[in-house]
C-alpha positions in Angstrom: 0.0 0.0 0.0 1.4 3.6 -0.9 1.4 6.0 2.2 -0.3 9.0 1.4 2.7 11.7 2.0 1.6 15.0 4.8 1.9 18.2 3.5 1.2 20.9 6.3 2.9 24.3 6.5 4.7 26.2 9.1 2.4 28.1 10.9 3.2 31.3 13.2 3.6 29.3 16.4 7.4 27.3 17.0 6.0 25.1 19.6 2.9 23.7 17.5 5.8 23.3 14.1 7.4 21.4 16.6 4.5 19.3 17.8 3.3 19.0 14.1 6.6 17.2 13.0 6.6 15.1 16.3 3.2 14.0 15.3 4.0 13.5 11.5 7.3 11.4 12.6 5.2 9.2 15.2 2.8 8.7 12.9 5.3 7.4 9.8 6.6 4.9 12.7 3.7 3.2 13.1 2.9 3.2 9.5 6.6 2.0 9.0 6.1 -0.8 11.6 2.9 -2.2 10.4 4.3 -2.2 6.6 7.2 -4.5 8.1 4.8 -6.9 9.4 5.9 -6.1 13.2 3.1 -5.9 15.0 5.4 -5.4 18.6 5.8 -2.4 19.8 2.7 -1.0 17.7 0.6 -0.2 21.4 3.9 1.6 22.7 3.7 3.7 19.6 -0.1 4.3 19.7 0.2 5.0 23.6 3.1 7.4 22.3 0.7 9.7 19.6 -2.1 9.7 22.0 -0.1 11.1 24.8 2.0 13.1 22.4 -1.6 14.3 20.8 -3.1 15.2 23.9 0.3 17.2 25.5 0.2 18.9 21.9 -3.4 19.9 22.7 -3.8 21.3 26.0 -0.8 23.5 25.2 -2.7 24.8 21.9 -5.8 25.3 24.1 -3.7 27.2 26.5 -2.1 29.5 23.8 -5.9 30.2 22.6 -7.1 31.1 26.1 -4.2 33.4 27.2 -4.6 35.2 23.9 -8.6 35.4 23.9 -9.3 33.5 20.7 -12.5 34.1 20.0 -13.6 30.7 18.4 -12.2 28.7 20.7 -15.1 26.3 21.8 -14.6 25.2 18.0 -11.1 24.6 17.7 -11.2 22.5 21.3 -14.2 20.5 20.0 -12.1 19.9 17.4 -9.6 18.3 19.8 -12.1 16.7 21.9 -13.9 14.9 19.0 -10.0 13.9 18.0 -9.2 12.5 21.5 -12.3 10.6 21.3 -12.3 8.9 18.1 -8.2 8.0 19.0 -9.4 6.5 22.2 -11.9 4.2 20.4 -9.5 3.6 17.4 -6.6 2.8 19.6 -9.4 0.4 22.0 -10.7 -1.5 18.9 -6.9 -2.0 17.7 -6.3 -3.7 21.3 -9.6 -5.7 20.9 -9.9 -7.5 17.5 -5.8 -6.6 16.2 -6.9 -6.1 12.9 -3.5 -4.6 11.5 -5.3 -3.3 8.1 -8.2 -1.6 9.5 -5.5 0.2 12.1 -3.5 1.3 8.8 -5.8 2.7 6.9 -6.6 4.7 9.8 -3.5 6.1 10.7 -2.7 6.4 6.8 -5.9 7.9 5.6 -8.0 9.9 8.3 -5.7 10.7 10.4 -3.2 11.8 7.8 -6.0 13.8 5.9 -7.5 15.1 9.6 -4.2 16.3 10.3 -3.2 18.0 7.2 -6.7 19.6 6.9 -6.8 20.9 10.4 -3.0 22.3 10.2 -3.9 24.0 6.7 -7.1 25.5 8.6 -7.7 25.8 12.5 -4.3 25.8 13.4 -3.0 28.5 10.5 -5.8 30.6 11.6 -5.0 29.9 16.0 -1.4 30.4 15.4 -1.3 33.6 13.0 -4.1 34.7 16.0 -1.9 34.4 19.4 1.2 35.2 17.2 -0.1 38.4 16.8 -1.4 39.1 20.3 1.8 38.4 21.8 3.4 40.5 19.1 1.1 43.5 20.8 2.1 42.6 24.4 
């Protein structure tokens, strides 16, 4: 199966660039484990991008709040409905082990989640508190 490459820009924030390639990276290890058939070490990795995922998070939410975003219920919905689906991905992995259905996840929606919400909600959040501590 061909990985489907992630394409996201820089946005105005270092410490969510950062984050972004940490999640990118974590991401093409799992996908690099699963095409080598090794299925160990797969829940260390998952347990890895959900805690990664959800450090990455609160420090975005706390960036929005210090700065006043003013759409931030939708951005941490966002996050929310992000943790949650991971949660019950990550749970039905551990479950039945289907190693396909766990690909194409990682590969496909979160790869395409990712890139989408980089390209939108974070560009906009970033460019946002950037600019607020700019004026402080």
């Amino acid at each position: 199966m061909t990985r489907k490459p992630l394409a996201f820009p820089q946005v105005a924030l270092d410490f969510m660039n950062r984050d972004h390639e940490e999640f990118a990276a974590l991401r093409d290890r799992l996908l690099d484990r699963i095409a080598a058939g090794a299925v160990d070490g797969i829940d260390g990795l998952l347990d890895e991008l959900q805690r990664h995922t959800i450090r990455h998070f609160a420090d975005e939410e706390a960036a929005m709040q210090e700065a006043g975003f003013p759409v931030y219920a939708v951005h941490k919905g966002e996050h929310d409905a992000v943790l949650a689906d991971m949660a019950a991905r990550i749970e039905l992995w551990r479950r039945d082990g289907n190693v396909e259905a766990l690909r194409d996840w990682i590969d496909a929606a979160v790869g395409e989640w990712f890139v989408n919400h980089v390209n939108s909600m974070d560009m906009v959040t970033a460019g946002f508190v950037a600019a607020k501590r700019q004026q402080a």
